[in-house]
N, C-alpha and C positions, 0 to 999 in steps of 0.2 A: 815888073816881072809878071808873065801871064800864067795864069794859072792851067797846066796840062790838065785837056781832058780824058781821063782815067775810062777805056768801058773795059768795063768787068761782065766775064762769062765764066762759065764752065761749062766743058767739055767732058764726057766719058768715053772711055777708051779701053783697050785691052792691053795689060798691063807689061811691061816688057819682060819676053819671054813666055808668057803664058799664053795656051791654045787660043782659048776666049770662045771654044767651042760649046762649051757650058753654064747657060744662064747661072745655075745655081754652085755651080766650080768661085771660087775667089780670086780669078781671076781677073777683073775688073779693076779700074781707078777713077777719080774725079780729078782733071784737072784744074787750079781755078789760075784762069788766062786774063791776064790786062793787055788790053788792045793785041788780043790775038798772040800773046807770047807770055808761059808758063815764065813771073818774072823771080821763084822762089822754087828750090825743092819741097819746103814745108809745105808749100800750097796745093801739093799732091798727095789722096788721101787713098791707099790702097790696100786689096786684100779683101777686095767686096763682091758678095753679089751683083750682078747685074740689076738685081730689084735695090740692092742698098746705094746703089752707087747715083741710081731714079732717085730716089728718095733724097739723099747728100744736095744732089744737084738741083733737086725741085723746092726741096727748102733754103739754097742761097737764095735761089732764082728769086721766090715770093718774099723771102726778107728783102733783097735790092727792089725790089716792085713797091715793098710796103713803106722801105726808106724815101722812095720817090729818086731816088740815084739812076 
């Protein structure tokens, strides 16, 4: 059996229903996508800043970088 190759990203986005007109509003989310499809609700983390959301998503990003994944 072959082992699927898994790429993991995430995505920020403006959260369902909210304007997303205001960086600093909480209306923000992180999604985190394997091969381009949110594959869990859990894996969406919301009710952020636009700067938390930076943040959320730039520290998976450097963990999967640091893991070498």
């Amino acid at each position: 059996m072959e082992e699927e190759n898994i790429n993991l990203s995430w995505e920020i986005r403006v959260s369902e229903g909210r304007a997303g007109t205001d960086p600093e509003a909480p209306d923000w989310e992180v999604a985190e996508l394997e091969n381009g499809v949110v594959k869990k609700n859990e894996d969406i983390y919301d009710n952020l800043t636009y700067a938390e959301a930076q943040q959320i998503a730039g520290m998976w990003t450097k963990k999967k970088e640091d893991a070498g994944v």
